[in-house]
C-alpha positions as CSV (number, residue, x, y, z in Angstrom):
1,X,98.2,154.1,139.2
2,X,100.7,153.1,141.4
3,X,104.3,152.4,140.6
4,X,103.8,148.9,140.9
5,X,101.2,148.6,138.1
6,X,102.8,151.9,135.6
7,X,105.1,150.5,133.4
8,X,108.4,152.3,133.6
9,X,110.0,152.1,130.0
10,X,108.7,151.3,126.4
11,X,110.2,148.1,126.4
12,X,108.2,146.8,129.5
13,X,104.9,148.3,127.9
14,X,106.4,146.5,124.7
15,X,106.8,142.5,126.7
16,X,103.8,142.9,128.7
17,X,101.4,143.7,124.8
18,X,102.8,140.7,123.6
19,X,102.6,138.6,126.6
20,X,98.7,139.6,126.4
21,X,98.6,139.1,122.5
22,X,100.3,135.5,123.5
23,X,97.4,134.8,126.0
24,X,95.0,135.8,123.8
25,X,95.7,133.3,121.2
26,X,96.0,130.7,123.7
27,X,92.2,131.4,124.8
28,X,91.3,131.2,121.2
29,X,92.8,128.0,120.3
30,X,90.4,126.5,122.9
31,X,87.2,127.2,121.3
32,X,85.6,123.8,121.2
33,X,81.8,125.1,120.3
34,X,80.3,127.0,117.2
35,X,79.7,129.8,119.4
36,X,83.4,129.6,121.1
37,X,85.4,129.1,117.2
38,X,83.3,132.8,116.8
39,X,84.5,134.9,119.6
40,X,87.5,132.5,118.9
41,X,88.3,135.1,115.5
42,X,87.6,138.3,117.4
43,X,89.9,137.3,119.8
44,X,93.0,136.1,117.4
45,X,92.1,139.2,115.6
46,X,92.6,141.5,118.4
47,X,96.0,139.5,118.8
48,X,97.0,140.2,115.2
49,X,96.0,143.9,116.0
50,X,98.2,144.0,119.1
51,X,101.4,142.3,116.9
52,X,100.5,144.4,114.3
53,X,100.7,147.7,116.8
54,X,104.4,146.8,118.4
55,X,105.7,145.8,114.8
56,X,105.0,148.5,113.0
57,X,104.0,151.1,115.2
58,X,100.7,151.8,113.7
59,X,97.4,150.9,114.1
60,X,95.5,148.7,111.5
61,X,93.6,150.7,109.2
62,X,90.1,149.6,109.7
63,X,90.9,150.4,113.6
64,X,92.0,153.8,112.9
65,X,89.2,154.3,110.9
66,X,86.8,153.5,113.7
67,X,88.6,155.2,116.2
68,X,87.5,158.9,117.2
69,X,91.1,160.0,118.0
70,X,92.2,163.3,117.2
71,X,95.7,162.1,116.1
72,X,96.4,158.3,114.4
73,X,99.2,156.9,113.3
74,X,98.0,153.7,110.8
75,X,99.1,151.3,108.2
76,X,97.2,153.3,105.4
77,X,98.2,156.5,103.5
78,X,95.4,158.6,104.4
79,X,92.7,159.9,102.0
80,X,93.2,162.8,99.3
């Protein structure tokens, strides 16, 4: 990457998440078919997982569940 696109601190990484969580509820809201209203959830969902991720820090369990990473830091206690 060049130093044009690499973020250089936290905080940009931070505004630029939740400037694309921002556009990504936009896109859903104008679903207008069956079809559109569907991908319409997956997309406000992956919003509300992107909120969720710079509020807390942690990913949503059912995402670190389904995610083949070594290391995860989620919203759930993990399993005895």
């Amino acid at each position: 990457m060049t130093g044009k696109t690499m973020h250089q601190t936290e905080a940009d990484l931070r505004a630029t998440l939740a400037t694309l969580a921002q556009r990504y509820g936009a896109i859903a809201a104008k679903a207008d078919s069956d079809a559109a209203k569907n991908r319409a959830r997956q997309i406000s969902q992956a919003a509300r997982d992107i909120c969720t991720v710079l509020s807390t820090g942690r990913l949503p369990g059912y995402l670190a569940a389904a995610a083949p990473l070594a290391e995860v830091h989620t919203d759930e206690e993990p399993a005895s």
